[in-house]
C-alpha positions in Angstrom: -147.2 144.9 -60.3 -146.6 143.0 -63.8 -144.7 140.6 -62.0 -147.1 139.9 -59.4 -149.8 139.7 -62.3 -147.6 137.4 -64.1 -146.8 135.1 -61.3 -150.8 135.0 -60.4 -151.0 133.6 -63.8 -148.6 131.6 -64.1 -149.1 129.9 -60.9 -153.0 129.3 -61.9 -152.2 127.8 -65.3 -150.0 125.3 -62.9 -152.9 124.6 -61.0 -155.3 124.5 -63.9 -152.7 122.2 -65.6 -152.8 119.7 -62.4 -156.5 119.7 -61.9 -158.4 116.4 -63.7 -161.4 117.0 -65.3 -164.6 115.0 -64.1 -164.2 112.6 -67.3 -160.3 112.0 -66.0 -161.9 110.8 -62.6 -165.0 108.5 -64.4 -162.4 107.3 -66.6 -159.9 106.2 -63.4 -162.9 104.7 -61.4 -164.4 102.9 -64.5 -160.8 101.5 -65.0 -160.7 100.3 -61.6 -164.4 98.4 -61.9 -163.1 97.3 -65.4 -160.0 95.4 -63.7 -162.1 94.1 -60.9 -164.8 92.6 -63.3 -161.4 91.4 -65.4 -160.5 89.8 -61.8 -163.8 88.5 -60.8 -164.0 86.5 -64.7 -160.7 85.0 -64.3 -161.6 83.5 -60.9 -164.7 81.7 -62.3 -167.0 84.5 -61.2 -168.9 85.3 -64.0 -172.6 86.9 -62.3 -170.1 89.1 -60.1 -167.8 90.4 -63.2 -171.2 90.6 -65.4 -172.8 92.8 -62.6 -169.9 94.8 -61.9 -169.3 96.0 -65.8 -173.0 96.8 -65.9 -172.6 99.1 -62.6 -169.6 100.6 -64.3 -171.4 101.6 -66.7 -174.5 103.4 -64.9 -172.0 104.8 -62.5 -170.0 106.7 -65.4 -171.5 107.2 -68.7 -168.8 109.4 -69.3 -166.2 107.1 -69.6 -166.4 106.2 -73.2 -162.8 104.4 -73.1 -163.7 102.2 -70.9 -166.6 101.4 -71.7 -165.6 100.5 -74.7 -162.9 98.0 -73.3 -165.8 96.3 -70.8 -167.7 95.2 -74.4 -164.7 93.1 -74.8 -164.6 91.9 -71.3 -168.7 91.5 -70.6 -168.4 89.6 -74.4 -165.8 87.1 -72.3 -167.6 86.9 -69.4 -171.0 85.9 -72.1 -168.9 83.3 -73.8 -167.1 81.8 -70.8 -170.1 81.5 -68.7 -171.7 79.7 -72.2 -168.4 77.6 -72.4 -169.0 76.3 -68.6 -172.3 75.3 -69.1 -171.9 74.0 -72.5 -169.6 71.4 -70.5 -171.5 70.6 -67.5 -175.0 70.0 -70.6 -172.8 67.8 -72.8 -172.2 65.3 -69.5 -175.6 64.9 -68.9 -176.4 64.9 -72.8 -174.5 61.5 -73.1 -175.9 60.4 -70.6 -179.4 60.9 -71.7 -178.1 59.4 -75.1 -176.9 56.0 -73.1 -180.1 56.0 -71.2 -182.1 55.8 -74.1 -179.6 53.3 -76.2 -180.7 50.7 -73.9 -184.2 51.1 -74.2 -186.8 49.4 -76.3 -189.7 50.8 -78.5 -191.7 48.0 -78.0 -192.1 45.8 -74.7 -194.6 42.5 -75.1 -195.9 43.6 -78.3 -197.1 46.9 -76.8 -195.7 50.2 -77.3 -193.4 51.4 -74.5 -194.2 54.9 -73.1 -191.2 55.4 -71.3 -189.1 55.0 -74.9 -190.7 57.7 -76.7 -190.6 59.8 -73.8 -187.1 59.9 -73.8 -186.6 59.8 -77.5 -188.4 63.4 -77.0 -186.0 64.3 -74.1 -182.9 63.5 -75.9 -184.4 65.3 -78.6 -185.1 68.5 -76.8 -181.3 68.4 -74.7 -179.5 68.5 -78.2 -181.8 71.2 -79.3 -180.6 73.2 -76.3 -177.2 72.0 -76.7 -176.9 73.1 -80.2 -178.4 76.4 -79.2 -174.9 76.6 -76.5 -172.6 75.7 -79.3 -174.5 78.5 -82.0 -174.1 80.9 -78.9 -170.3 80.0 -77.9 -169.5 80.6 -81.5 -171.7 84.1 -81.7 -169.7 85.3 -78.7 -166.2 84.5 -80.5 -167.0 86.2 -83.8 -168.5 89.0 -81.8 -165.1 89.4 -79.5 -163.0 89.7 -82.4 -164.6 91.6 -84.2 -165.5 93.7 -81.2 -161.2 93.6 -80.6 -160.8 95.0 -84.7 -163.2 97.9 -84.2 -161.3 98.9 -80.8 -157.9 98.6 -82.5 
């Protein structure tokens, strides 16, 4: 009868050893959303990665790890995106720039329209463009220290 008892027990603290809790399971699927949103960045993807952390994390609020690595990776998927359109914005920056290098304030004595209006243009683009740069930089302080905090 002791035996029996002792084998019952045994065998259920096997069992009970086996079984995953429900934060082991969150914990696996946010890990597999985590490396799918770390897939979907490296392919260029960045709306899809952004939108896939986000669901991660209303999907399991339990799984602290991991959410804490995704700050990292939505951080990257922040300053990447920033980084693409900070390129694409300079392009048409110069451009703007050239444009308005060739014009003149003054045409016949009068004051040309067109000048000032693209003085104010220029004007506004490296407003915005300085606003990209102040946010790539935010984003790189922010992942490392983000990377220090996790470590």
């Amino acid at each position: 009868m002791k035996a029996v008892r002792f084998l019952f027990i045994v065998g259920l603290a096997v069992l009970g050893s086996g079984c995953k809790t429900s934060e082991d399971v969150a914990e696996q699927q946010a890990s597999l959303m985590l490396e799918e949103a770390r897939a979907l960045l490296a392919d260029g993807h960045f709306s899809a990665a952004r939108d896939t952390i986000l669901s991660m994390r209303r999907q399991h609020p339990t799984a602290l790890q991991t959410r804490r690595a995704a700050i990292v990776t939505l951080d990257s998927v922040e300053l990447m995106e920033t980084r693409d359109s900070l390129l694409f914005f300079e392009t048409r920056l110069n451009a703007a720039r050239e444009q308005f290098k060739r014009m003149q304030p003054r045409v016949g004595g009068r004051t040309n329209e067109a000048y000032y209006q693209q003085q104010r243009h220029v004007f506004e683009m490296e407003q915005h463009f300085d606003e990209l740069c102040a946010k790539v930089k935010f984003y790189v302080r922010k992942i490392d220290i983000d990377r220090l905090s996790s470590e």
